[in-house]
Gaussian input, Z-matrix of N, CA and C with variables (Angstrom, degrees):
# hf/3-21g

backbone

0 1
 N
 C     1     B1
 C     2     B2     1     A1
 N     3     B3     2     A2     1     D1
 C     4     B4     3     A3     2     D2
 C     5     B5     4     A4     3     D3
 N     6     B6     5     A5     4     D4
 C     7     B7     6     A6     5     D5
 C     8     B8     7     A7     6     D6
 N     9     B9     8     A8     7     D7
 C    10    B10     9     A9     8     D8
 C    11    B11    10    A10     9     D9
 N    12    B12    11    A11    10    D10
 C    13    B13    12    A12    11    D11
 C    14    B14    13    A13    12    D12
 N    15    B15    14    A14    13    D13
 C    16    B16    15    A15    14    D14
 C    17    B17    16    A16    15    D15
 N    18    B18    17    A17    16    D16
 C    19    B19    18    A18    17    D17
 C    20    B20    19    A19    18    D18
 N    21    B21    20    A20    19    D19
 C    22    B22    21    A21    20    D20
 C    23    B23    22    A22    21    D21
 N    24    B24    23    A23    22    D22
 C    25    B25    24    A24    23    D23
 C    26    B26    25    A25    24    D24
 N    27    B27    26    A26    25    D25
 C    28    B28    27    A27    26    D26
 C    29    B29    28    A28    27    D27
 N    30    B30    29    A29    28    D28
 C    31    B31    30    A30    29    D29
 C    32    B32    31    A31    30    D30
 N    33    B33    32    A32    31    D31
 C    34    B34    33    A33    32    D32
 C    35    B35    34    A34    33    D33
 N    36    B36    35    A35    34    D34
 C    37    B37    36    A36    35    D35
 C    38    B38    37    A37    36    D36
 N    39    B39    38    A38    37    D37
 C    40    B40    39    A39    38    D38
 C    41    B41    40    A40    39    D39
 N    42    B42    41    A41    40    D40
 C    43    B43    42    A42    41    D41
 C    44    B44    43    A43    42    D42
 N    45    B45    44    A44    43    D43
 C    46    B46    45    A45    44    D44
 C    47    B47    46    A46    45    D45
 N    48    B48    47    A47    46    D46
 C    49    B49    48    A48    47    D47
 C    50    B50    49    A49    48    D48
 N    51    B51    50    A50    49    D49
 C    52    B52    51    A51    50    D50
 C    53    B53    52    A52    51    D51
 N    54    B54    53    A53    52    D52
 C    55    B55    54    A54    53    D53
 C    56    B56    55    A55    54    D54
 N    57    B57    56    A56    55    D55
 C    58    B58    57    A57    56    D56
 C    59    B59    58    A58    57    D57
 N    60    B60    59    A59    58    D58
 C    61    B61    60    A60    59    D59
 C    62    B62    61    A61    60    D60
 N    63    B63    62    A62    61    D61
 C    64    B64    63    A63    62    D62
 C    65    B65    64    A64    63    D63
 N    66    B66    65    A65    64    D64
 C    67    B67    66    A66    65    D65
 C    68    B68    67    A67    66    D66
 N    69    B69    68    A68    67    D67
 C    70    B70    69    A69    68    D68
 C    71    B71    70    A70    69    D69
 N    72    B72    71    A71    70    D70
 C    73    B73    72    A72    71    D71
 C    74    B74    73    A73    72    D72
 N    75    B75    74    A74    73    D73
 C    76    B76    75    A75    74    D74
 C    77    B77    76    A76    75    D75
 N    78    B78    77    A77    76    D76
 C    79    B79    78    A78    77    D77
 C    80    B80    79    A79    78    D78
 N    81    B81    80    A80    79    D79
 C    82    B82    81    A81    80    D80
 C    83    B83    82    A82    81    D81
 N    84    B84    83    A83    82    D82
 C    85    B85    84    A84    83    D83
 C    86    B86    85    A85    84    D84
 N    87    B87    86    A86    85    D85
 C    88    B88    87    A87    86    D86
 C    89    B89    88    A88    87    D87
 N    90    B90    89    A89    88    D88
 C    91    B91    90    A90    89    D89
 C    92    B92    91    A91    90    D90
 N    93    B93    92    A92    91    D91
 C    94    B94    93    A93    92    D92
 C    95    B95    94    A94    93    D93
 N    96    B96    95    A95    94    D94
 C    97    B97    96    A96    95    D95
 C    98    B98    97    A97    96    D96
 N    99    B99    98    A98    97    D97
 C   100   B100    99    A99    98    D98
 C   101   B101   100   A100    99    D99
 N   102   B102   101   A101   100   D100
 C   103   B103   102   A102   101   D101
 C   104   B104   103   A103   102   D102
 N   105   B105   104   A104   103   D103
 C   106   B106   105   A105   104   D104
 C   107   B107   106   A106   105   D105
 N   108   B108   107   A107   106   D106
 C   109   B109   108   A108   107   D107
 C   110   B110   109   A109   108   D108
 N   111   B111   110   A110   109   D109
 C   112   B112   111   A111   110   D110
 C   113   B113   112   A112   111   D111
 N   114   B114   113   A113   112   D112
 C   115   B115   114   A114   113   D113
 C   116   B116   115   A115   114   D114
 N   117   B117   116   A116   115   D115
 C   118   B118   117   A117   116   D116
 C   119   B119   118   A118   117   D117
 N   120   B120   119   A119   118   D118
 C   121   B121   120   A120   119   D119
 C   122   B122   121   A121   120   D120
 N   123   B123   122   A122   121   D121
 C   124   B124   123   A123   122   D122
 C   125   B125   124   A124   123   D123
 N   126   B126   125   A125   124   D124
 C   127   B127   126   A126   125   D125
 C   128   B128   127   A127   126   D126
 N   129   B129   128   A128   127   D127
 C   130   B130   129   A129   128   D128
 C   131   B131   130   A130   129   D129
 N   132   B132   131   A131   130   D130
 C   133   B133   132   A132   131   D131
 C   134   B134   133   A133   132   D132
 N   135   B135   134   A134   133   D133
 C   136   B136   135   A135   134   D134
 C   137   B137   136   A136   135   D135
 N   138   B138   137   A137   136   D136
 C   139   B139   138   A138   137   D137
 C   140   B140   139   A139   138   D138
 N   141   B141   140   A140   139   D139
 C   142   B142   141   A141   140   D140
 C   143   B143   142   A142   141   D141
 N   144   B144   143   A143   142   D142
 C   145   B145   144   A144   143   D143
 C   146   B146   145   A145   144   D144
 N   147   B147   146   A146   145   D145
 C   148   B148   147   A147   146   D146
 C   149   B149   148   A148   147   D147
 N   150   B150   149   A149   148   D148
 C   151   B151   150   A150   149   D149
 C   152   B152   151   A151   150   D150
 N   153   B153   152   A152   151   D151
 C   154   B154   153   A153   152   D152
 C   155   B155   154   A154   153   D153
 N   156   B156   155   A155   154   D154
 C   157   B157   156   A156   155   D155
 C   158   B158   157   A157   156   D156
 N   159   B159   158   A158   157   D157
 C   160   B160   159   A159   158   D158
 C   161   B161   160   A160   159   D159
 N   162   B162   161   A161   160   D160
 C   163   B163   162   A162   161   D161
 C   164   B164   163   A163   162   D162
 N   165   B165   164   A164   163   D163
 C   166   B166   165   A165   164   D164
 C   167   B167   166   A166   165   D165
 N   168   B168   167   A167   166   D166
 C   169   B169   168   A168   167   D167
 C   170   B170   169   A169   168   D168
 N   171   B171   170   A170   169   D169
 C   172   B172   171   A171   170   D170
 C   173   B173   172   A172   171   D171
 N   174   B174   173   A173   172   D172
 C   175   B175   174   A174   173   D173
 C   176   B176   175   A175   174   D174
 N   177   B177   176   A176   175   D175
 C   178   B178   177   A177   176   D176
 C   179   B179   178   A178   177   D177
 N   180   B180   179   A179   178   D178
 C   181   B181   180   A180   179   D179
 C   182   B182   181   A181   180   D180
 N   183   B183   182   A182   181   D181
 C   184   B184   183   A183   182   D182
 C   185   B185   184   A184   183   D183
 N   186   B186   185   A185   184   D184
 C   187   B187   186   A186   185   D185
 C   188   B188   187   A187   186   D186
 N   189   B189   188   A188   187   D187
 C   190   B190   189   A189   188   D188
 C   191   B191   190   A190   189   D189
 N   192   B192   191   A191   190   D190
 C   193   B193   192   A192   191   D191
 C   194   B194   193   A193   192   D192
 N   195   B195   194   A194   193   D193
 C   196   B196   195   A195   194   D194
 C   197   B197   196   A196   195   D195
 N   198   B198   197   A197   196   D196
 C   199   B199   198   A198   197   D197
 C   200   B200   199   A199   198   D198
 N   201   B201   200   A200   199   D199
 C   202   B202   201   A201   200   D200
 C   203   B203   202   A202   201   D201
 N   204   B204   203   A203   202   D202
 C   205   B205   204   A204   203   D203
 C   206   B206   205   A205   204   D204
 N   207   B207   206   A206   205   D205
 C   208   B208   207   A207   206   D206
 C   209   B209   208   A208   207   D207
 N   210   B210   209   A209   208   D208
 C   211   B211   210   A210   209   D209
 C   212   B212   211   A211   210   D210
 N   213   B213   212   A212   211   D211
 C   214   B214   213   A213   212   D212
 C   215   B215   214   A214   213   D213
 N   216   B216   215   A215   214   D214
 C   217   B217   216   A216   215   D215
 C   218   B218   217   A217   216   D216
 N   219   B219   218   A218   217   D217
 C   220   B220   219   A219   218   D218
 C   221   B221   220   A220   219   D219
 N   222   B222   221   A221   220   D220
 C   223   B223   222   A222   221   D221
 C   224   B224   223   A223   222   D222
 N   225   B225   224   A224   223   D223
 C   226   B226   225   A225   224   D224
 C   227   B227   226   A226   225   D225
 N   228   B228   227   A227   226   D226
 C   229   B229   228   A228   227   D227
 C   230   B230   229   A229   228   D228
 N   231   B231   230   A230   229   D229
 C   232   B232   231   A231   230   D230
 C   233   B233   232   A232   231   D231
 N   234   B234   233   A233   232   D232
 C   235   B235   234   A234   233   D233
 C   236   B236   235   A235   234   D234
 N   237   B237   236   A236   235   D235
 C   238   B238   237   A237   236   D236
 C   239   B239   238   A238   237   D237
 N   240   B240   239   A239   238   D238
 C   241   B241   240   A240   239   D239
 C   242   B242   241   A241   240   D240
 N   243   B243   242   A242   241   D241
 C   244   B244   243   A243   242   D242
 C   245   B245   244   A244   243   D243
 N   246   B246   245   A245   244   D244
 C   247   B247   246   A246   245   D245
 C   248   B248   247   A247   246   D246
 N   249   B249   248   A248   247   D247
 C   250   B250   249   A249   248   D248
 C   251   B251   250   A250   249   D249
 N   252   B252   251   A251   250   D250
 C   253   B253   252   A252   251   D251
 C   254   B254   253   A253   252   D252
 N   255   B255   254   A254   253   D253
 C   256   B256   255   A255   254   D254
 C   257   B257   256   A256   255   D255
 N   258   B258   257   A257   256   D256
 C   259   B259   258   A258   257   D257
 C   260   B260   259   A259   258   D258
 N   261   B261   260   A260   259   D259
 C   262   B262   261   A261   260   D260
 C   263   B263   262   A262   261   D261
 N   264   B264   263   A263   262   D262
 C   265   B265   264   A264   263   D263
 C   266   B266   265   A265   264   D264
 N   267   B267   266   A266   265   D265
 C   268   B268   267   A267   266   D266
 C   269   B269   268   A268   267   D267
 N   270   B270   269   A269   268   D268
 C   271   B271   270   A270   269   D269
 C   272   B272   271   A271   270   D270
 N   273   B273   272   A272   271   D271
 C   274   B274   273   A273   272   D272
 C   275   B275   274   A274   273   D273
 N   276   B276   275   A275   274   D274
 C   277   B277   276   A276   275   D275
 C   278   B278   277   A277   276   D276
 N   279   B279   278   A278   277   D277
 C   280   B280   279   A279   278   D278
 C   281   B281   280   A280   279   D279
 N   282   B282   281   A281   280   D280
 C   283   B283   282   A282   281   D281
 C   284   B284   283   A283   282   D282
 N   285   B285   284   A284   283   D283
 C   286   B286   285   A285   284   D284
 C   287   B287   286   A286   285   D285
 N   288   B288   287   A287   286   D286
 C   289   B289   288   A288   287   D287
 C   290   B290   289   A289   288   D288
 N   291   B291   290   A290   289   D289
 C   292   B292   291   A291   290   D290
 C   293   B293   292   A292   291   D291
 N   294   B294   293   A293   292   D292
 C   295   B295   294   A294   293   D293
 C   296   B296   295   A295   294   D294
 N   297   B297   296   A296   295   D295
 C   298   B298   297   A297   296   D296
 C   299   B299   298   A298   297   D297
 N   300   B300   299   A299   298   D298
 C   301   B301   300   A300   299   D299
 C   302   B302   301   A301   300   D300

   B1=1.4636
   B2=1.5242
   B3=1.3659
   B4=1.3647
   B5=1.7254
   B6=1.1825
   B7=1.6621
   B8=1.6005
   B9=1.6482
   B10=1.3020
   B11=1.7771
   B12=1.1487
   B13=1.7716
   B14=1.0010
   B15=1.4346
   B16=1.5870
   B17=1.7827
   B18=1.4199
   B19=1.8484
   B20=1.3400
   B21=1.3293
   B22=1.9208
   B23=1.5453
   B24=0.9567
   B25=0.9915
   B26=1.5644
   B27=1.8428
   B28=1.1672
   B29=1.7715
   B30=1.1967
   B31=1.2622
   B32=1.7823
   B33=1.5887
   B34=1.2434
   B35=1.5538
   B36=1.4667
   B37=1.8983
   B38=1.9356
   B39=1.3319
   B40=1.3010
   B41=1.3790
   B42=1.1176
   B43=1.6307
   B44=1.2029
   B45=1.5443
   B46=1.3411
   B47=1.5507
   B48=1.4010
   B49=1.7731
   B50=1.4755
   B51=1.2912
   B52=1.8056
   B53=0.9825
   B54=1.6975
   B55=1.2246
   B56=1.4725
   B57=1.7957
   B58=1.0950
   B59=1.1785
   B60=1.5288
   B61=1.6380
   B62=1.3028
   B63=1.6974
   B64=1.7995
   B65=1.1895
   B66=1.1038
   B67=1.6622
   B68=1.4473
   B69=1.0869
   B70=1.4371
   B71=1.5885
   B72=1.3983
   B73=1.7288
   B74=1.3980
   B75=1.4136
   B76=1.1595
   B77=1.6619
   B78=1.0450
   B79=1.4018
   B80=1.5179
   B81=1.2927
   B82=1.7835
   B83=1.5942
   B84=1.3230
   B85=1.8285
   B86=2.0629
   B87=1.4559
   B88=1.3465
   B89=1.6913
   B90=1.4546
   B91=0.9653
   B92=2.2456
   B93=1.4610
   B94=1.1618
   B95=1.7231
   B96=1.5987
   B97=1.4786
   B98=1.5149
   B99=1.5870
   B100=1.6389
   B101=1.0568
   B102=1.7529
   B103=1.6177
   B104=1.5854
   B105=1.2669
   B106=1.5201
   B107=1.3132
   B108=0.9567
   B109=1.7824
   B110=2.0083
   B111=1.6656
   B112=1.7871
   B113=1.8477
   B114=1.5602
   B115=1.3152
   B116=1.4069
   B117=1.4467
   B118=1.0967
   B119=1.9873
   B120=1.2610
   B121=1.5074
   B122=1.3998
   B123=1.2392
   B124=1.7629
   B125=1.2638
   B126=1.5327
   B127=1.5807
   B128=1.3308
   B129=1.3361
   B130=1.8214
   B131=1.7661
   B132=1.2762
   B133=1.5976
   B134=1.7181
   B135=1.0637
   B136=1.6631
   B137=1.3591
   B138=1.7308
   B139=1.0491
   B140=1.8435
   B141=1.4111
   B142=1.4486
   B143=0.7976
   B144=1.5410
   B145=1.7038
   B146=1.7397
   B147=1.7949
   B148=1.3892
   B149=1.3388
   B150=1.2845
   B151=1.5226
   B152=1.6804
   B153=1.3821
   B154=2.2101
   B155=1.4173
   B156=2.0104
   B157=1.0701
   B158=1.6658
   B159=1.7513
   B160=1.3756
   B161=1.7130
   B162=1.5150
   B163=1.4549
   B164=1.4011
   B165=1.4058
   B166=1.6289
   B167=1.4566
   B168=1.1311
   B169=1.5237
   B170=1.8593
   B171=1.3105
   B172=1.8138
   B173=1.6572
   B174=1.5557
   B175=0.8942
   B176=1.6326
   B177=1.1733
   B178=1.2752
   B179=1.6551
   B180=1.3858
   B181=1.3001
   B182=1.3375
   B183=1.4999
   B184=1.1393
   B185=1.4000
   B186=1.6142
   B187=1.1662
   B188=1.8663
   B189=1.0289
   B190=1.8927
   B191=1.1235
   B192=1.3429
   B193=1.1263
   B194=2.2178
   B195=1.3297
   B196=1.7220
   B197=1.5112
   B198=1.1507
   B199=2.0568
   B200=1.4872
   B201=1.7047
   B202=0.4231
   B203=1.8689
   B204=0.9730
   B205=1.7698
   B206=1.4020
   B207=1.2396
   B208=1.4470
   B209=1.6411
   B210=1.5934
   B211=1.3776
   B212=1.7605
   B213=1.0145
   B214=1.1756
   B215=1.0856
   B216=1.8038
   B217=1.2637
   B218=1.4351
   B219=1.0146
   B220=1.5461
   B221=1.7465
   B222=1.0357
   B223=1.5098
   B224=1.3257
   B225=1.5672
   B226=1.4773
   B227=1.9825
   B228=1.5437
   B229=1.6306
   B230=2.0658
   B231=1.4431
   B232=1.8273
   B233=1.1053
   B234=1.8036
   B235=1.4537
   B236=1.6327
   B237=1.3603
   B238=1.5837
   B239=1.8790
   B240=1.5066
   B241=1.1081
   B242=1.6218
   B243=1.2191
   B244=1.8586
   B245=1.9178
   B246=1.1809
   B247=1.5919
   B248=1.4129
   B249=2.0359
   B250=1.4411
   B251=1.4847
   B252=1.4825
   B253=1.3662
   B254=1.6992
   B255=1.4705
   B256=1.5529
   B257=1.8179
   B258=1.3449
   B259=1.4423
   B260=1.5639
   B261=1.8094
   B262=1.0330
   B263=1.7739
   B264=1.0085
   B265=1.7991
   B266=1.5643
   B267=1.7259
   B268=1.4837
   B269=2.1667
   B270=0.8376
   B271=1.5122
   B272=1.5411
   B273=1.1225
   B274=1.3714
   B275=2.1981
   B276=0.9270
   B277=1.5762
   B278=2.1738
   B279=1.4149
   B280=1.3337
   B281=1.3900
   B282=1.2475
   B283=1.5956
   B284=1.6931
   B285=1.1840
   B286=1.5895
   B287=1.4825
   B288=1.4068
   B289=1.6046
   B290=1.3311
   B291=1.9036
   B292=1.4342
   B293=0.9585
   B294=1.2379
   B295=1.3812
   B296=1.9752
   B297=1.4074
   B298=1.3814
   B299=1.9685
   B300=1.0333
   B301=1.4993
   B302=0.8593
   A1=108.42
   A2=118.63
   A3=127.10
   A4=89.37
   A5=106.59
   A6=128.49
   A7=109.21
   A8=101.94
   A9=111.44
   A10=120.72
   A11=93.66
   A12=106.34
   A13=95.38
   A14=132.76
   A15=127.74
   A16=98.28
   A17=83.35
   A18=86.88
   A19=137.38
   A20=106.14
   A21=121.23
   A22=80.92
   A23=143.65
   A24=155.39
   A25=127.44
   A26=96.43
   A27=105.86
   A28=133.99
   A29=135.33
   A30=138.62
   A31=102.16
   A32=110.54
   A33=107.27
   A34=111.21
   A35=91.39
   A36=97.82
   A37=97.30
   A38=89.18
   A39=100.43
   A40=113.24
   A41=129.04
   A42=141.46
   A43=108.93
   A44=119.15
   A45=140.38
   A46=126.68
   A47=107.87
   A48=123.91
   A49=108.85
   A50=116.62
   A51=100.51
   A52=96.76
   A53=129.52
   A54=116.94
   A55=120.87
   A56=126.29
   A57=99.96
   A58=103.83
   A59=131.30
   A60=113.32
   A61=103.39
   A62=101.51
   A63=115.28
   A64=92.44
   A65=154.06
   A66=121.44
   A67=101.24
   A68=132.72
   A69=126.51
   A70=114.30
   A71=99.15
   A72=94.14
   A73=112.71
   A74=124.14
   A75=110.67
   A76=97.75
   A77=131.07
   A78=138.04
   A79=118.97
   A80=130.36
   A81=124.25
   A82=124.50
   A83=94.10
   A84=112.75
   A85=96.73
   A86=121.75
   A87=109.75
   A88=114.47
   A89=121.37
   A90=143.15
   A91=94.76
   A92=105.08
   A93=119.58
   A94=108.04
   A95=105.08
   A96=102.04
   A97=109.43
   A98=108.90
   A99=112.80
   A100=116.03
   A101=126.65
   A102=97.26
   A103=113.41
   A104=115.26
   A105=106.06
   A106=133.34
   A107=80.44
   A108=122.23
   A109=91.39
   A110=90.23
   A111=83.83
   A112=123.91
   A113=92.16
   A114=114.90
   A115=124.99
   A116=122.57
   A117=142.81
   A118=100.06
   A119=94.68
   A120=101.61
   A121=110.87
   A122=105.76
   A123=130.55
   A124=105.76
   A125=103.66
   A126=108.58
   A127=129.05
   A128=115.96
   A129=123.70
   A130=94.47
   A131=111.96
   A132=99.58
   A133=113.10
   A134=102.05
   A135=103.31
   A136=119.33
   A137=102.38
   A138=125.36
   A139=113.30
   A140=97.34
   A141=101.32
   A142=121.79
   A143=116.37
   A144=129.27
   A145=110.55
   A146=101.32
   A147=108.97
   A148=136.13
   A149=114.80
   A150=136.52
   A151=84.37
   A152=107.94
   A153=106.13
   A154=105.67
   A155=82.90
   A156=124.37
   A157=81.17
   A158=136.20
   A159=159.25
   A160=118.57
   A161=115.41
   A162=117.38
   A163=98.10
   A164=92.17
   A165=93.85
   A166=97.61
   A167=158.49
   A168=143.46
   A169=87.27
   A170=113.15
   A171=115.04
   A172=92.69
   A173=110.26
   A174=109.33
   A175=130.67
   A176=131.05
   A177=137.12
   A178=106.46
   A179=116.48
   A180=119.63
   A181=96.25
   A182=108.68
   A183=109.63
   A184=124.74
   A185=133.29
   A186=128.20
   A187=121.18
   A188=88.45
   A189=96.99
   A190=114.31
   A191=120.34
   A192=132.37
   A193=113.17
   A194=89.95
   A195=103.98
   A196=132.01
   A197=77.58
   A198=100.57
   A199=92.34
   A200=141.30
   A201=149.11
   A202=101.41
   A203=107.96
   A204=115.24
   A205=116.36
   A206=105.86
   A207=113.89
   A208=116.10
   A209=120.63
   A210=133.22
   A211=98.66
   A212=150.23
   A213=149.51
   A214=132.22
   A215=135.15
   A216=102.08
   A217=103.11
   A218=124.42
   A219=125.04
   A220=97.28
   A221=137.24
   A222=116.11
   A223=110.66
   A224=113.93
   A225=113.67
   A226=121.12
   A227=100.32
   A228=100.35
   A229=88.03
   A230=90.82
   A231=90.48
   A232=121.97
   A233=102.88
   A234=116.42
   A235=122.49
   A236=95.19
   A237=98.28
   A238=96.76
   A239=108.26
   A240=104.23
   A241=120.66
   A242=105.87
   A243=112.91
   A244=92.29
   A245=119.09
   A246=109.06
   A247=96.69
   A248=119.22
   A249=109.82
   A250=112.03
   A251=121.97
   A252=123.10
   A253=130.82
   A254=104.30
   A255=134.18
   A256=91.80
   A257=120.33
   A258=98.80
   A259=97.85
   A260=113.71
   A261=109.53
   A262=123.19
   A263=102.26
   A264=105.31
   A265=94.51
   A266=91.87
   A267=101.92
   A268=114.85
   A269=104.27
   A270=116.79
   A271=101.18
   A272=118.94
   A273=120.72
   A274=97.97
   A275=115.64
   A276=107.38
   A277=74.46
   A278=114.29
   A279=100.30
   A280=138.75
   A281=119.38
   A282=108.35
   A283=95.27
   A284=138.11
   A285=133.56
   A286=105.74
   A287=98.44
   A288=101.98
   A289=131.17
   A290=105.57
   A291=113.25
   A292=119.05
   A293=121.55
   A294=149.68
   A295=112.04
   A296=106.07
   A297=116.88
   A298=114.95
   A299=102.13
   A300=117.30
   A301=114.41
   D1=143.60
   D2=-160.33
   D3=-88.51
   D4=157.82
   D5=143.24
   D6=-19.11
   D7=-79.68
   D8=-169.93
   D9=-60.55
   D10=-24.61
   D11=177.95
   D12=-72.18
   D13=-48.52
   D14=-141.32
   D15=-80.33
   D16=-48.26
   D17=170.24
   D18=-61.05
   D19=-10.23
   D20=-177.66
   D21=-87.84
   D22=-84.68
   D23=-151.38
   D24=-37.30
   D25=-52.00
   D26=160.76
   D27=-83.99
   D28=136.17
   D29=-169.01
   D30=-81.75
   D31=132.71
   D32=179.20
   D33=-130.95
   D34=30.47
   D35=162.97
   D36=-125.73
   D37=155.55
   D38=159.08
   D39=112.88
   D40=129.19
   D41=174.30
   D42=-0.79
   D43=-66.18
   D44=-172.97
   D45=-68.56
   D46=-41.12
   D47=176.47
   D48=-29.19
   D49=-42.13
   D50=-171.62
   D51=-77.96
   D52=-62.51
   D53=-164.99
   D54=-49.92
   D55=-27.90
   D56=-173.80
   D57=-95.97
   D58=2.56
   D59=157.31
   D60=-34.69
   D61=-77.83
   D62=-154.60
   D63=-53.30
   D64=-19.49
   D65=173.97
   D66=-90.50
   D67=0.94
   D68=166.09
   D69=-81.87
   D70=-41.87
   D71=-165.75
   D72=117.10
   D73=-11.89
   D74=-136.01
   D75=-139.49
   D76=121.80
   D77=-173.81
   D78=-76.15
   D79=114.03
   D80=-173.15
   D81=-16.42
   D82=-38.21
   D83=-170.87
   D84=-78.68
   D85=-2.21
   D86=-177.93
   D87=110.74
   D88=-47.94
   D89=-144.74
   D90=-92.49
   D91=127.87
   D92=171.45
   D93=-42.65
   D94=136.25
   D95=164.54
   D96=-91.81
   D97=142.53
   D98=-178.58
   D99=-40.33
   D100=149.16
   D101=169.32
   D102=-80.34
   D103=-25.91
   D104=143.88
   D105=17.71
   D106=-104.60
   D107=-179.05
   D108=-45.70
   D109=-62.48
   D110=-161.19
   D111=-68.00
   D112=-10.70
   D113=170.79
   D114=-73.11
   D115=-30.95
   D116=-175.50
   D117=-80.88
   D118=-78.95
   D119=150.20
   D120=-0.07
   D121=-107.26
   D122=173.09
   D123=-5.57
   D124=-68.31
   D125=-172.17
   D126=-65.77
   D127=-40.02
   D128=171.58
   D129=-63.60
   D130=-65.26
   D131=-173.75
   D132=-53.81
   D133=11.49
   D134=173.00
   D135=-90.05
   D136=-40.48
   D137=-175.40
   D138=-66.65
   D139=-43.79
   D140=-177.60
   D141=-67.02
   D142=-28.38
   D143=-170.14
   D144=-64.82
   D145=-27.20
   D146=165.67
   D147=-76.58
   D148=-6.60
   D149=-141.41
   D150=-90.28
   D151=123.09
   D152=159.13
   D153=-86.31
   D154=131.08
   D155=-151.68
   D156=-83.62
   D157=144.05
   D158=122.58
   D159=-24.94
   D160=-58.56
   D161=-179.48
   D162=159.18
   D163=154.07
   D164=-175.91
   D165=-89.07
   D166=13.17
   D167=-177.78
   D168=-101.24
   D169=-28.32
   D170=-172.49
   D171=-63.59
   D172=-63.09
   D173=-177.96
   D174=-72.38
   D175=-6.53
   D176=164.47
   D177=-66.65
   D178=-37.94
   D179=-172.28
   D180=-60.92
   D181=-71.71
   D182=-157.83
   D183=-65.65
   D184=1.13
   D185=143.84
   D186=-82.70
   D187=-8.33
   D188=157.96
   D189=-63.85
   D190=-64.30
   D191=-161.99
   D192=-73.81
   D193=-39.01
   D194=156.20
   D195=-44.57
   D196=-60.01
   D197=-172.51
   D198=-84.07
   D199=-71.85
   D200=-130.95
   D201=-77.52
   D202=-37.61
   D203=172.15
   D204=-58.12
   D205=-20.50
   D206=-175.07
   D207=-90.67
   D208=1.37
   D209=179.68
   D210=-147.46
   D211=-56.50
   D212=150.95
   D213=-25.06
   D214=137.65
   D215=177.44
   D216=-119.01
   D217=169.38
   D218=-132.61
   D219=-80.67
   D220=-24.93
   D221=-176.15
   D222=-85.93
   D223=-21.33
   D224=168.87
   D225=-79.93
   D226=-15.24
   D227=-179.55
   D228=-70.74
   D229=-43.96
   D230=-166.17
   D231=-37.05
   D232=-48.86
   D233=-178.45
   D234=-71.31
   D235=-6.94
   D236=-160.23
   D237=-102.53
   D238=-22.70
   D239=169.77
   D240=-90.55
   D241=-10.86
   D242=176.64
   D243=-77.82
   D244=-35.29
   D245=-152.28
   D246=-83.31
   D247=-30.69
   D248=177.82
   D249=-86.89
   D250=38.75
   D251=-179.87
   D252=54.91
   D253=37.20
   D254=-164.73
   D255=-101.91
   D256=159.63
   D257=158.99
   D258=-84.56
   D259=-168.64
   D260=175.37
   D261=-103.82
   D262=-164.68
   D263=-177.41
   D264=-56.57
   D265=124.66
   D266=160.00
   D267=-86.35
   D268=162.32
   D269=-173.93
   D270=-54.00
   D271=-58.74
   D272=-162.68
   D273=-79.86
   D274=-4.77
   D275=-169.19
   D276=-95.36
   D277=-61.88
   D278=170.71
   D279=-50.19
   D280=-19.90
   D281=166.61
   D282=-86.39
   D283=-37.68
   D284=-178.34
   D285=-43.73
   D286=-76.11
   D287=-170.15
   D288=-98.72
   D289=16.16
   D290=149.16
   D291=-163.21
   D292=45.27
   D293=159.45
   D294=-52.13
   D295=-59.17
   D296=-179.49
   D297=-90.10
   D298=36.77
   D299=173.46
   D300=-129.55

């Protein structure tokens, strides 16, 4: 299977797309991921999978505030997280994830 096939084929939007590369092996562009790379991978996501979890509203934020910096712009993520009962942008998450903008 070509590059270009492999890539029609596979979907490279959506929540899920990386992860099911890495369980494929196989990088969007066609091309094998190192085992390296997928080994290294493997192992930290091993680690996390152990990690005690705080709460899921801590953690809901904080992939809000992740993802959400990355399409949002920051006085509207603020507002949007004060209005769904989130606190708001702390200083240091604002110089992180829009600090260089």
């Amino acid at each position: 299977m070509t590059a270009e096939t492999n890539q029609v084929n596979q979907t490279t939007t959506g929540a899920d797309a990386i992860d099911e590369a890495i369980a494929r092996g196989i990088d969007f562009d066609g091309s094998p991921i190192p085992t390296a790379k997928l080994d290294l991978y493997t192992k930290v996501m091993a680690l996390e999978a152990n990690r005690q979890r705080s709460g899921v509203s801590n953690t809901m934020r904080s992939r809000i505030v992740r993802i959400g910096a990355k399409h949002i712009p920051q006085i509207e993520l603020d507002t949007l997280l004060v209005d769904a009962g989130f606190a708001p942008l702390k200083e240091k998450e604002i110089a992180f994830f829009y600090g260089g903008k």
